[in-house]
Residue frames as a rotation matrix with the C-alpha (Angstrom) as fourth column:
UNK 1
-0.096 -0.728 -0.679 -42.01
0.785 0.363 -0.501 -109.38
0.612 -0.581 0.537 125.82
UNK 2
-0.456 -0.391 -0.800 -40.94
0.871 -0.382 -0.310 -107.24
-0.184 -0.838 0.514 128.77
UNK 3
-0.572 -0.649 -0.501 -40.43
0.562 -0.756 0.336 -104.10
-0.597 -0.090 0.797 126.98
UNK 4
0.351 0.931 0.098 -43.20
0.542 -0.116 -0.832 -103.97
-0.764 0.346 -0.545 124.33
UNK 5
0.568 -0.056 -0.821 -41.33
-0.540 -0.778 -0.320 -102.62
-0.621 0.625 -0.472 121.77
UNK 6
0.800 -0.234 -0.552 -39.26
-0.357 0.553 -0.752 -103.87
0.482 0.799 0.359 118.61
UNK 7
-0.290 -0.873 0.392 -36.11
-0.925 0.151 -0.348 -104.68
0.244 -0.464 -0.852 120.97
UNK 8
0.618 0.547 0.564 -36.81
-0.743 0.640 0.194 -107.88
-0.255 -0.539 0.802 121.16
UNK 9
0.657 -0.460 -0.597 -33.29
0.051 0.817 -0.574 -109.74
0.752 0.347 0.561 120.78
UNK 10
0.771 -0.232 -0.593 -31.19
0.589 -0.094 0.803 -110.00
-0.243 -0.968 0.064 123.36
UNK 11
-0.448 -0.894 -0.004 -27.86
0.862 -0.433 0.264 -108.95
-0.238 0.115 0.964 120.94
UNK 12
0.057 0.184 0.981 -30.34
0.313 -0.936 0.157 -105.59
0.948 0.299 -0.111 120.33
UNK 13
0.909 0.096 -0.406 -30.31
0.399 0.089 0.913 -105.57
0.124 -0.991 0.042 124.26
UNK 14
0.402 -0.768 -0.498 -26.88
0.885 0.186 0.428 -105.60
-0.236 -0.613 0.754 124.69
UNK 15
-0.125 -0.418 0.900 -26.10
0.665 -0.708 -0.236 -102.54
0.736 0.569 0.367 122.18
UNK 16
0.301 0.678 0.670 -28.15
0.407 -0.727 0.553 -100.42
0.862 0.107 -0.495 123.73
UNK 17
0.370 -0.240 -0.897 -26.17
0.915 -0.073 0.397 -100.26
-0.161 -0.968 0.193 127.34
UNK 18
-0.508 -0.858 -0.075 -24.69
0.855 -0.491 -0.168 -97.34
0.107 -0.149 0.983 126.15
UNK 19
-0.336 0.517 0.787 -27.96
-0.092 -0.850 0.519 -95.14
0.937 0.101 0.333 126.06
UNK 20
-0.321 0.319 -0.892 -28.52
0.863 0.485 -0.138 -96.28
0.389 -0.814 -0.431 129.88
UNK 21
0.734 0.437 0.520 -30.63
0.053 -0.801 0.597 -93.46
0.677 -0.410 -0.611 132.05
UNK 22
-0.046 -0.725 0.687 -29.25
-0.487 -0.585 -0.649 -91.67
0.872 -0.364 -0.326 134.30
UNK 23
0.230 0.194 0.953 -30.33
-0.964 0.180 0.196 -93.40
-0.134 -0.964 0.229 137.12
UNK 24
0.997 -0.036 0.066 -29.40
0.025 0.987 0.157 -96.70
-0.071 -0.155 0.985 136.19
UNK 25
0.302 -0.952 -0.049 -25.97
0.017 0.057 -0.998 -95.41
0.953 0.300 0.033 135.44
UNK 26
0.051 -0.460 0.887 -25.79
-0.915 -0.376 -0.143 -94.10
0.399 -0.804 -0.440 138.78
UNK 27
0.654 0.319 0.686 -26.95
-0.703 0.591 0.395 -97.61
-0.279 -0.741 0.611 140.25
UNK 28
0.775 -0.561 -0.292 -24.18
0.396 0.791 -0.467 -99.44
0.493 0.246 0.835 137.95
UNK 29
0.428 -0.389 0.816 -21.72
-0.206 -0.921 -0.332 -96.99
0.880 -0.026 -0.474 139.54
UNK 30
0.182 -0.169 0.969 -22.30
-0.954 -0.270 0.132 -97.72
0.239 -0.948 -0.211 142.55
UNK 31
0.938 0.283 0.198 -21.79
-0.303 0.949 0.080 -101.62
-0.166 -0.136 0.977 141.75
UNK 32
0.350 -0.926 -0.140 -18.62
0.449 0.297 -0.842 -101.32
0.822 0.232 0.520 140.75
UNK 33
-0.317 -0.683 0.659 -17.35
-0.353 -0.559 -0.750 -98.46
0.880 -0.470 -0.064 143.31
UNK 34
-0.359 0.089 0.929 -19.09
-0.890 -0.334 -0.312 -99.54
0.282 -0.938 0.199 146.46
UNK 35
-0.816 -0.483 -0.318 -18.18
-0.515 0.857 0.021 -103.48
0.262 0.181 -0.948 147.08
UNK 36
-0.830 0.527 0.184 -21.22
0.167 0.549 -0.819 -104.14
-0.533 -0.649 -0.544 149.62
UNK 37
-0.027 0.945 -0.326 -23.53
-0.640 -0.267 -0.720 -103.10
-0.768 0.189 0.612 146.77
UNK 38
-0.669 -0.383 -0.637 -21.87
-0.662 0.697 0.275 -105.71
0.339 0.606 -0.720 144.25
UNK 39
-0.756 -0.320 -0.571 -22.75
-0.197 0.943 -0.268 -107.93
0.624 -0.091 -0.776 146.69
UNK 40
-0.910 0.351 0.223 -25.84
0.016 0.565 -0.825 -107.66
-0.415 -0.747 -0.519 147.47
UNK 41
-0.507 0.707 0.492 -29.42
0.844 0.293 0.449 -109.59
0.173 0.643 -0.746 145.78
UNK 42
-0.899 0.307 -0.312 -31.72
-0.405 -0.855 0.324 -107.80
-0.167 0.417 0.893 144.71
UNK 43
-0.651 0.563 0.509 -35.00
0.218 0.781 -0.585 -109.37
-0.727 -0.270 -0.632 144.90
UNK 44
-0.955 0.096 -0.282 -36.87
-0.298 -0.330 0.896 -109.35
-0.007 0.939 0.344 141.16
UNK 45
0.030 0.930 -0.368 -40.44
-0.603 -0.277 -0.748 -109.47
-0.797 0.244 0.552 139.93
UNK 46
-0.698 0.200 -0.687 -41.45
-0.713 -0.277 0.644 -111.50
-0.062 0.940 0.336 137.02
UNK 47
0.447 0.783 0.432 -44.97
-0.218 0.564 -0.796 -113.02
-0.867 0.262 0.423 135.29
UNK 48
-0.850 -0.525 -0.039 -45.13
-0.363 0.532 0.765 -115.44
-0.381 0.664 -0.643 133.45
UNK 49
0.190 0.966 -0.173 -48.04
-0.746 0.027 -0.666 -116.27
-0.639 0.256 0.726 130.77
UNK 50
-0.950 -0.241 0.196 -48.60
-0.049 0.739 0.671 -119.05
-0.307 0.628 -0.715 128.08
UNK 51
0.149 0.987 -0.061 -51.91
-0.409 0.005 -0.912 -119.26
-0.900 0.161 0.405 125.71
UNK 52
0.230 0.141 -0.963 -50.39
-0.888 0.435 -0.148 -121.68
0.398 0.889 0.226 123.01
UNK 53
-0.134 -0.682 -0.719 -49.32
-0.246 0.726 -0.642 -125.23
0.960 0.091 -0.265 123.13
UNK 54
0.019 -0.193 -0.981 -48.62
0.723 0.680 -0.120 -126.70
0.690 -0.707 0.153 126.22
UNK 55
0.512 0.415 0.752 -49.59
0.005 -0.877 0.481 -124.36
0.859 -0.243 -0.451 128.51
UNK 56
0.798 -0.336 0.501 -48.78
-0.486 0.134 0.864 -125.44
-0.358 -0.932 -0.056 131.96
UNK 57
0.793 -0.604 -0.078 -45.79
0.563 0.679 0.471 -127.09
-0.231 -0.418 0.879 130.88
UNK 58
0.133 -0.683 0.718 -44.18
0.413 -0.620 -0.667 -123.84
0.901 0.386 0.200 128.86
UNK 59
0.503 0.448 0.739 -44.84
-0.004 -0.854 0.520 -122.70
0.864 -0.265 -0.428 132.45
UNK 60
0.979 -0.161 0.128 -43.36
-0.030 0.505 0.862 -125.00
-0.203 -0.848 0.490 134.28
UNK 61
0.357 -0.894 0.272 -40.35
0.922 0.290 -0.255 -125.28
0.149 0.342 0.928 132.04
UNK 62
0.179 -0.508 0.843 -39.74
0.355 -0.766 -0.536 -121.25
0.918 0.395 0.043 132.88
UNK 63
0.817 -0.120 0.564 -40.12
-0.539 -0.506 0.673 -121.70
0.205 -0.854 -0.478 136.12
UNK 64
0.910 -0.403 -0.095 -37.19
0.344 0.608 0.715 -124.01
-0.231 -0.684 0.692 135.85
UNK 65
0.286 -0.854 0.435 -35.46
0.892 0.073 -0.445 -121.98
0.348 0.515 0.783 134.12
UNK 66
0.488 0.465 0.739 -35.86
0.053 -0.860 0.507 -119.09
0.871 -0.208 -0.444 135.94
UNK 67
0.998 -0.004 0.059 -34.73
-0.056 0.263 0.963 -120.83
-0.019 -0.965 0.263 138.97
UNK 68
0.326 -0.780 0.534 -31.49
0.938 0.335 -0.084 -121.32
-0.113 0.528 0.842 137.26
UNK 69
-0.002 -0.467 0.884 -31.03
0.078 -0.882 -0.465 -117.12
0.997 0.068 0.038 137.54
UNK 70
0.818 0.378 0.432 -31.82
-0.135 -0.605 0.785 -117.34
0.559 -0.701 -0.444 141.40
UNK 71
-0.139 -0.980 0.141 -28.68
-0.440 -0.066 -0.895 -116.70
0.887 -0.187 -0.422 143.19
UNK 72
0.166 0.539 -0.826 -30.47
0.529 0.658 0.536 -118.81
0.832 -0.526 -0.176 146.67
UNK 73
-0.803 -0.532 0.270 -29.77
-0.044 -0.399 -0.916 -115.88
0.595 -0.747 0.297 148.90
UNK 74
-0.683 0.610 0.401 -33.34
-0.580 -0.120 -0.806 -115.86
-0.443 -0.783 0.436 149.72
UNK 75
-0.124 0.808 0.576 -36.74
0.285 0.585 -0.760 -117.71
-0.951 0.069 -0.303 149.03
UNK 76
-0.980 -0.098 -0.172 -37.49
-0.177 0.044 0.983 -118.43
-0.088 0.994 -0.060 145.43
UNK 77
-0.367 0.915 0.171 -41.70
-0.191 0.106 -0.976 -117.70
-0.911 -0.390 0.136 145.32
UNK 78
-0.972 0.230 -0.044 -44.17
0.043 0.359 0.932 -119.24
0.230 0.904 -0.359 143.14
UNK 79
-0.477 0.818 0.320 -47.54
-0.797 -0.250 -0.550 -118.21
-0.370 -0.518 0.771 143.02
UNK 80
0.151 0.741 0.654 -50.62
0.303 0.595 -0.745 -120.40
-0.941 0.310 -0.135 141.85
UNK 81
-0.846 -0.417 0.333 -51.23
0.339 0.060 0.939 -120.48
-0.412 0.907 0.091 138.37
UNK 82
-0.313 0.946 -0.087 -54.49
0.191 -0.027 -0.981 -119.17
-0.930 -0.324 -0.172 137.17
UNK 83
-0.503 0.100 0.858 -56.40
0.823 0.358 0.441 -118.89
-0.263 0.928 -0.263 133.63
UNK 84
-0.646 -0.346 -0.681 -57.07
0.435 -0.899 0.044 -115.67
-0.627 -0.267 0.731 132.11
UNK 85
0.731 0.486 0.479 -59.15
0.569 -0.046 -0.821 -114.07
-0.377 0.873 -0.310 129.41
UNK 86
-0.285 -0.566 0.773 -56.53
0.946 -0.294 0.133 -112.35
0.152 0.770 0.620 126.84
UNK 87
0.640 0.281 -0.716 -56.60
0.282 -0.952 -0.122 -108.50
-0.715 -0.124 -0.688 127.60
UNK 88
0.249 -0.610 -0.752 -55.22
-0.723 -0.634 0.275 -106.02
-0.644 0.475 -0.599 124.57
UNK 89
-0.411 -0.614 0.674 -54.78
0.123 0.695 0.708 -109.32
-0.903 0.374 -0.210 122.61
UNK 90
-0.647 0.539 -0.539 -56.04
-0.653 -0.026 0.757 -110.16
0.394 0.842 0.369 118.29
UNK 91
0.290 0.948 0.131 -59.69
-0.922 0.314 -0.229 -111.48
-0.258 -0.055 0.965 118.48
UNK 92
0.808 0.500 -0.314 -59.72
-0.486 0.865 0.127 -115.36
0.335 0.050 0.941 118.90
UNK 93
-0.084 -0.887 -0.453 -56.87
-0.415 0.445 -0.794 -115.61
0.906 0.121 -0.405 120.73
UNK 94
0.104 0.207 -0.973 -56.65
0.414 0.880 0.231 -118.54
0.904 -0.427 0.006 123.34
UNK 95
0.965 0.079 0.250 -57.05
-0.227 -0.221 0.948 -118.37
0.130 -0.972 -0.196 127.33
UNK 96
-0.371 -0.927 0.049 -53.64
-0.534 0.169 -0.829 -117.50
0.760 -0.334 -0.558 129.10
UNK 97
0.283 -0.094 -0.955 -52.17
0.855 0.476 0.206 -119.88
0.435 -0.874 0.215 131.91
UNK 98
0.073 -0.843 0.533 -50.19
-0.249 -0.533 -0.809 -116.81
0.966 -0.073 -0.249 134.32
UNK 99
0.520 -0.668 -0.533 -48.13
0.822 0.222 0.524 -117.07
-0.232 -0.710 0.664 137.26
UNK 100
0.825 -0.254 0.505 -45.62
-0.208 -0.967 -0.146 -114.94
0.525 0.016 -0.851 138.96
UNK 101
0.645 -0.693 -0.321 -42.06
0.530 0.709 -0.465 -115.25
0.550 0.130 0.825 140.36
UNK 102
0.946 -0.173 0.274 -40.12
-0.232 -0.952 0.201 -113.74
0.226 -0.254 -0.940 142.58
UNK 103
0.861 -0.440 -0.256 -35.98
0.478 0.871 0.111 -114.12
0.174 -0.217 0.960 142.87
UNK 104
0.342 -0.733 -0.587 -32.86
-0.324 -0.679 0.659 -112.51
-0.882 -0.035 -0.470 144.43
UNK 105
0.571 -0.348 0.744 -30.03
0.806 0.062 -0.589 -111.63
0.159 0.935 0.316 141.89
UNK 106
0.204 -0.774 -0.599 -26.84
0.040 -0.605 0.795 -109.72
-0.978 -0.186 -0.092 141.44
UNK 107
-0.336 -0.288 0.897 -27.67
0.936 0.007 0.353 -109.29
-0.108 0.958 0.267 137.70
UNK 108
-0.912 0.174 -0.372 -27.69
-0.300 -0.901 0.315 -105.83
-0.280 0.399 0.873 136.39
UNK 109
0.106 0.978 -0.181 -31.41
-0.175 -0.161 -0.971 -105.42
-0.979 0.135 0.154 135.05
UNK 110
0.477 -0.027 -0.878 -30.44
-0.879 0.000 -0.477 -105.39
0.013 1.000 -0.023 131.29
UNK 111
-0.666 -0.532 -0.524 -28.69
-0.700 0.688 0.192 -107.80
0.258 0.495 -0.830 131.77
UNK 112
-0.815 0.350 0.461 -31.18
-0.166 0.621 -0.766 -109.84
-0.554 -0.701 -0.448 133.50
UNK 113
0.526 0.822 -0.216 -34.21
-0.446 0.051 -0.893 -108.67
-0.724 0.567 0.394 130.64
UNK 114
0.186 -0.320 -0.929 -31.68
-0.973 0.072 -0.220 -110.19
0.138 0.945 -0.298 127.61
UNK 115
-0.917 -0.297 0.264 -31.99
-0.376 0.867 -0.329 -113.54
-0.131 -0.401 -0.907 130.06
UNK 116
-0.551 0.813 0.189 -35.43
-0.246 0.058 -0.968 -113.35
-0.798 -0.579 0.168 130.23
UNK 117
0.266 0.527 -0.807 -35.74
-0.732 -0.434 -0.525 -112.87
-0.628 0.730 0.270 126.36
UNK 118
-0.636 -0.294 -0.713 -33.17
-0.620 0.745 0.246 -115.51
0.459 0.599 -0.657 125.29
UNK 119
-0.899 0.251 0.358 -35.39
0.017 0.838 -0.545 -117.87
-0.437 -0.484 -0.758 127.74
UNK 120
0.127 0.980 0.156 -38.57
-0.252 0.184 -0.950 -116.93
-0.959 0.081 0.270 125.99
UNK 121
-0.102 -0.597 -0.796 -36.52
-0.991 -0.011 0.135 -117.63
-0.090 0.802 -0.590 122.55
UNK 122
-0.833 -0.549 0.060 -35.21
-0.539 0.783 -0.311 -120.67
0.124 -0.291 -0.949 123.50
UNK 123
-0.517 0.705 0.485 -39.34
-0.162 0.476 -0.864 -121.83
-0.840 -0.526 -0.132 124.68
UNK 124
-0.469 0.467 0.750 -40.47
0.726 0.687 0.026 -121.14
-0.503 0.557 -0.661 120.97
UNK 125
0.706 0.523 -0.477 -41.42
0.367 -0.847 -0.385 -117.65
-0.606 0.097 -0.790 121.03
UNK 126
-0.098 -0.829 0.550 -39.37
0.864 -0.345 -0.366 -116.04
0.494 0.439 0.751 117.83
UNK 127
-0.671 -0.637 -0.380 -37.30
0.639 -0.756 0.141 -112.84
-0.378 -0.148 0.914 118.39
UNK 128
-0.832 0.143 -0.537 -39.65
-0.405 -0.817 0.411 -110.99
-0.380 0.559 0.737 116.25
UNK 129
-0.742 0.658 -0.127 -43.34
0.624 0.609 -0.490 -111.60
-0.245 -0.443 -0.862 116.98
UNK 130
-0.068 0.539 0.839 -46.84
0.315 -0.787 0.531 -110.16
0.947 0.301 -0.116 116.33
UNK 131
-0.723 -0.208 0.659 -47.67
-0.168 -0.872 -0.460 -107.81
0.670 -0.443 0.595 118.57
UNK 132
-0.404 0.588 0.701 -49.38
-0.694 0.303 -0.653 -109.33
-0.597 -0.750 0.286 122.07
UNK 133
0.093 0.370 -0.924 -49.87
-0.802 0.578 0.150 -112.51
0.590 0.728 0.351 119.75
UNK 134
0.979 0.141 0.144 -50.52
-0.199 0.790 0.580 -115.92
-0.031 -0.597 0.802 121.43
UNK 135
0.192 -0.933 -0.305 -47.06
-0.597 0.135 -0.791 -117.55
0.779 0.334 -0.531 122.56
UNK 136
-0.073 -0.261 -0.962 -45.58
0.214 0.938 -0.271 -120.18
0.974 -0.226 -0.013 124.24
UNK 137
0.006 -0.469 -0.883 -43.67
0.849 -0.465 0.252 -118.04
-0.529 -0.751 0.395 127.35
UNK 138
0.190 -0.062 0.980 -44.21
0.180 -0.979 -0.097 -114.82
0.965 0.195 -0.175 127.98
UNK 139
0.164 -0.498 -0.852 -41.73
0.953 0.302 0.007 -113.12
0.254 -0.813 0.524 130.33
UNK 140
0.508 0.026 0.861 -42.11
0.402 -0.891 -0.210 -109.78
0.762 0.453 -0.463 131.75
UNK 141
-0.412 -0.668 -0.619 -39.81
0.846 -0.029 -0.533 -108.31
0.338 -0.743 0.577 134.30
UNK 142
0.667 0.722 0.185 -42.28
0.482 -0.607 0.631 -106.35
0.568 -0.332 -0.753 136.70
UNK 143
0.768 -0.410 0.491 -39.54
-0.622 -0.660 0.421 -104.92
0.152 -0.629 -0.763 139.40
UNK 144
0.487 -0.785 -0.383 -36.44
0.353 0.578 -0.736 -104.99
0.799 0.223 0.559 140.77
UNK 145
-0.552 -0.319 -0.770 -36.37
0.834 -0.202 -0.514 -104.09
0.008 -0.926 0.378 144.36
UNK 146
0.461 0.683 -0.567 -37.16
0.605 -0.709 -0.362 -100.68
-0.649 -0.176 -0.740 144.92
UNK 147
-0.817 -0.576 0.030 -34.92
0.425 -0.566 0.707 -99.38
-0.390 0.590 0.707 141.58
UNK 148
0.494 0.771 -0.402 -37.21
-0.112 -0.402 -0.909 -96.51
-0.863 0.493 -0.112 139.47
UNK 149
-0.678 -0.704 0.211 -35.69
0.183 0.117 0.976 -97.23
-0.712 0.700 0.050 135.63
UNK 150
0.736 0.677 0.022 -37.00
0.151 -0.133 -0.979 -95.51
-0.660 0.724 -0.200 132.22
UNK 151
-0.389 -0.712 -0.585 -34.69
-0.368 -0.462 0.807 -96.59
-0.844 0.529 -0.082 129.74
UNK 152
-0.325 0.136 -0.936 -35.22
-0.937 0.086 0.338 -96.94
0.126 0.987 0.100 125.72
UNK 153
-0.767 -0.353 -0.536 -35.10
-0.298 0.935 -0.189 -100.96
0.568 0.014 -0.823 126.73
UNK 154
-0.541 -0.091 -0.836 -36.88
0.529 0.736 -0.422 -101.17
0.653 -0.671 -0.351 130.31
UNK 155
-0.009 0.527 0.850 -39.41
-0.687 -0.621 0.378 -99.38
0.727 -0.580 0.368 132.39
UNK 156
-0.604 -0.115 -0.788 -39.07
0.597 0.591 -0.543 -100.47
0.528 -0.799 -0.288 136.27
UNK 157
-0.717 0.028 0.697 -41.56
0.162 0.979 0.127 -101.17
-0.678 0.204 -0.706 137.28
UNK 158
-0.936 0.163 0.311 -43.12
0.283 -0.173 0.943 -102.03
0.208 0.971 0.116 134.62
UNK 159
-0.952 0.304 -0.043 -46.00
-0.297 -0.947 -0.119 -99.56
-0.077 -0.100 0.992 133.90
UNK 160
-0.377 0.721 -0.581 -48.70
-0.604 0.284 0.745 -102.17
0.702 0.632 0.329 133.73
UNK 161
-0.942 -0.239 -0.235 -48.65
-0.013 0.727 -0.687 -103.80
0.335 -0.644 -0.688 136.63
UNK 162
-0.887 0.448 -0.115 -51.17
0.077 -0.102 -0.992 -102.16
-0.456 -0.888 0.056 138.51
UNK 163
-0.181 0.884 -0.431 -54.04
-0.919 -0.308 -0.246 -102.30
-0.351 0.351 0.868 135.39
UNK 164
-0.231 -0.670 -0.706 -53.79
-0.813 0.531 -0.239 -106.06
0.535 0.519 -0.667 135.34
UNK 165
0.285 0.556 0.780 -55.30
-0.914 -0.086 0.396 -108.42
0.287 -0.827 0.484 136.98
UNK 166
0.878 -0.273 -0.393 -53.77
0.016 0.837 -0.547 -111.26
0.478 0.475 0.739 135.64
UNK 167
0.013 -0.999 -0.040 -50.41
0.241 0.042 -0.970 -109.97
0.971 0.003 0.241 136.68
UNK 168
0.010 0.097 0.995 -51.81
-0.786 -0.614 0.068 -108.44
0.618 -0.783 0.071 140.23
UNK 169
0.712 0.695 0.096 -53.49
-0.620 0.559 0.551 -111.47
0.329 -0.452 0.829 141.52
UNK 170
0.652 -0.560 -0.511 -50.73
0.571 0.806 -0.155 -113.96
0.499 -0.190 0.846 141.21
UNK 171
-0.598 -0.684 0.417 -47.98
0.053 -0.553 -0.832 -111.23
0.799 -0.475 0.367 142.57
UNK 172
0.532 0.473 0.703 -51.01
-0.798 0.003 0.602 -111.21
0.283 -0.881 0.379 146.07
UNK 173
0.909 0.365 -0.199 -49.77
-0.155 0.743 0.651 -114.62
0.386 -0.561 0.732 146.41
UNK 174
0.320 -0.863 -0.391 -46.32
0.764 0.479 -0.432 -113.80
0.560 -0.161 0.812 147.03
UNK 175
-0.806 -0.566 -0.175 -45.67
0.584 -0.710 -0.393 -110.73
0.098 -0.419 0.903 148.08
UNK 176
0.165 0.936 -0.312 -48.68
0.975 -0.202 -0.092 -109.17
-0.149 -0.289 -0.946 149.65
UNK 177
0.741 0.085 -0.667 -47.39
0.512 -0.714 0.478 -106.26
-0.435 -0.695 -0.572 151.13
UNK 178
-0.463 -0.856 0.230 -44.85
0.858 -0.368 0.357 -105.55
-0.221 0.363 0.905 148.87
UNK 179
0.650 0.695 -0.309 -45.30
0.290 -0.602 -0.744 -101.77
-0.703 0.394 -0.593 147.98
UNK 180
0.305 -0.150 0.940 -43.75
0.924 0.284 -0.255 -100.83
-0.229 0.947 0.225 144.77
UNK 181
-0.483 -0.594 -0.643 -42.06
0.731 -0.678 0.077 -97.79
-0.482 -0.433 0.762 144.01
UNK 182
-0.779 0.627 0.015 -44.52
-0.573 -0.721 0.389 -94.15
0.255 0.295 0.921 143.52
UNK 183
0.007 0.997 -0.076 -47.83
0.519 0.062 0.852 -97.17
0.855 -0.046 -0.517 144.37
UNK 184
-0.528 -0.271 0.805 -49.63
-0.429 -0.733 -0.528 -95.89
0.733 -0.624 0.271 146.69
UNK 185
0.717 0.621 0.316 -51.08
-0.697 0.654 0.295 -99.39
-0.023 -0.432 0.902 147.94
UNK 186
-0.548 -0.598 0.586 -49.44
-0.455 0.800 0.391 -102.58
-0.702 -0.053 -0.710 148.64
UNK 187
-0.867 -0.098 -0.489 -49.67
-0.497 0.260 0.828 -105.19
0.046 0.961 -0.274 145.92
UNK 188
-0.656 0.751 -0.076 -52.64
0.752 0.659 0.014 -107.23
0.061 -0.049 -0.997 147.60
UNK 189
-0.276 0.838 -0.471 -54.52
0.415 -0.338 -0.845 -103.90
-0.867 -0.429 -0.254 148.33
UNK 190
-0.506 -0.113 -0.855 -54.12
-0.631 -0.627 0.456 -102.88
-0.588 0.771 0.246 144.92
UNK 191
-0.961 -0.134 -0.240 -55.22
-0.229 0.872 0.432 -105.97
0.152 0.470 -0.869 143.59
UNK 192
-0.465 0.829 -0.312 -58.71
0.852 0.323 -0.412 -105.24
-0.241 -0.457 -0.856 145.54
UNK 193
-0.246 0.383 -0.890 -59.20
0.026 -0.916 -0.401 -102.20
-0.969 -0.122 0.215 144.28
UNK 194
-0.614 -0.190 -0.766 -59.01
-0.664 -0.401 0.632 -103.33
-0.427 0.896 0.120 140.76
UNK 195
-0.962 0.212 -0.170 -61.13
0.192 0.973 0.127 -106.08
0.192 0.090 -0.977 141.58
UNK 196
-0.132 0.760 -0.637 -63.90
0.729 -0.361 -0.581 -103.76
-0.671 -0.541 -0.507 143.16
UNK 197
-0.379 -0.242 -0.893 -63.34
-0.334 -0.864 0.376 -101.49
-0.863 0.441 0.247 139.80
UNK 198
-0.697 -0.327 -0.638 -63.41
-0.715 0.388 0.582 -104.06
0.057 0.862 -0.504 137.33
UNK 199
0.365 0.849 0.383 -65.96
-0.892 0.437 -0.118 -106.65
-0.267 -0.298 0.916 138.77
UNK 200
-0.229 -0.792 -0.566 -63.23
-0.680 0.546 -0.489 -108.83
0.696 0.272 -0.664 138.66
UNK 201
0.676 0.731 -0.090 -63.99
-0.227 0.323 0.919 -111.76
0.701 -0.601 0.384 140.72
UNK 202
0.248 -0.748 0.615 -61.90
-0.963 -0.124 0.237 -112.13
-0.102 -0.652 -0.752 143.93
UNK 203
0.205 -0.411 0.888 -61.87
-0.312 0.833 0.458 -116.12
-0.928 -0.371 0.043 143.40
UNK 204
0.314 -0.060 -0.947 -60.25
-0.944 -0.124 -0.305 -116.10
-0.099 0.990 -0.096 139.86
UNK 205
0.711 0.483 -0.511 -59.45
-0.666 0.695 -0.270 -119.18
0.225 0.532 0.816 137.82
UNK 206
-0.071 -0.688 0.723 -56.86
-0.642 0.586 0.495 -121.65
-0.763 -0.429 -0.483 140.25
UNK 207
0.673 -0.030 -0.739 -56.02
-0.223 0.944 -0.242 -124.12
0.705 0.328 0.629 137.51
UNK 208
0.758 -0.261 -0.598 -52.81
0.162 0.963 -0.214 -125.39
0.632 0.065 0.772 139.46
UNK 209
0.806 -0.587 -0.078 -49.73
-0.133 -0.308 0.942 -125.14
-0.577 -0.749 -0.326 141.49
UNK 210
0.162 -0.693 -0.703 -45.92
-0.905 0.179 -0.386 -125.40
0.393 0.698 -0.598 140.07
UNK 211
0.866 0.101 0.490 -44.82
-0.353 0.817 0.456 -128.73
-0.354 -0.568 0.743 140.63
C-alpha cells in the first residue's frame, strides 16, 4: 500500500492521529479555525496498479470507487492505462496494469489513506500482505495539493514518484505541468528525464482507456 510499512489497516490508521507531524497539525488547525479552508478541495494524486486476477477490471472497479471520494468541485482525471514490468517486486511476479487519478476532496489526508486502504481491502488485497507481492488493487496516494507531510503513516508526496515510470507516465497524462512540492521539473518533464536515463521507451505499453 501507500505507506510501505506494516500499517496497513485502516483501524491502525486511525490510532495513530495522535502522533500527527507538525505540519499536518498545523494544516488540521487551520481547518477547523479558518472556515474558507474547511471549505476548500484539495486536489489529490493517486496510482493505481493490478498484476493478479482481473486486471483491468480491479482497475476499473477502483476507479469507481474512487470516484465515490470525489467531492465534483472540479474535473475527475483518468489517465490511460498501461502495462508494466514489476519493479522491486519477488521473481515471477506477473505484468502490472497502472493508471493514475486525480480528485478534489475536503478529506483530511489520513483520513483519505484509511479510504484508500479499506478500498484496496474490500478489492481482495488482505490487510496484511507480502511485501510488494502481486495484488488485486494497489492504491498509493502520490500528493495532495501542494501539502509537504512526513508522518509515521504518510509521506506527501510520496517519495517514489519521481523514480517510477510506471507511476510518472500515467500522472503526464493528466497533469502535465503539475510541479510537485521541492521537484524541480514538472511532472511531464520529469517523466522525460527518466525516460532519457532509463532507456525507457517514450511510447510505453497503452493497453486501454477507463471505460
Amino acid at each position: 500500500m501507500t505507506c510501505r510499512t506494516c500499517w496497513n489497516s485502516a483501524d491502525g490508521l486511525a490510532r495513530r492521529h495522535e502522533s500527527t507531524t507538525k505540519e499536518y497539525l498545523i494544516f488540521q488547525l487551520l481547518r477547523v479555525f479558518v472556515p474558507s479552508c474547511e471549505s476548500t478541495p484539495m486536489r489529490a494524486g493517486i496510482a493505481l496498479g493490478s498484476n493478479l486476477g482481473d486486471r483491468l477490471g480491479h482497475l476499473r472497479e477502483g476507479r469507481r470507487r474512487l470516484l465515490a471520494l470525489h467531492d465534483g468541485s472540479g474535473p475527475f482525471l483518468c489517465s490511460k492505462i498501461y502495462e508494466t514490468t514489476p519493479v522491486d517486486c519477488p521473481d515471477g511476479s506477473p505484468p502490472f496494469l497502472n493508471a493514475a487519478i486525480e480528485l478534489s476532496t475536503q478529506t483530511p489526508p489520513l483520513d483519505l489513506l484509511a479510504e484508500l486502504l479499506r478500498i484496496e481491502t474490500e478489492s481482495g488485497r488482505p490487510p496484511h500482505h507480502e511485501f510488494h507481492g502481486p495484488r488485486t488493487l494497489d492504491l498509493d496516494f502520490l500528493y495532495y495539493d501542494n501539502l509537504r507531510l512526513s508522518h509515521t503513516t504518510l509521506t506527501l508526496p510520496h517519495d517514489g514518484i519521481f523514480d517510477r515510470h510506471f507511476v510518472l507516465k500515467p500522472l503526464a497524462d493528466i497533469c502535465p505541468e503539475r510541479v510537485l512540492p521541492n521537484a524541480l521539473h514538472s511532472i511531464r518533464t520529469s517523466c522525460d528525464i527518466l525516460e532519457e536515463k532509463s532507456g525507457q521507451p517514450k511510447s510505453s505499453n497503452f493497453v486501454s482507456f477507463f471505460l
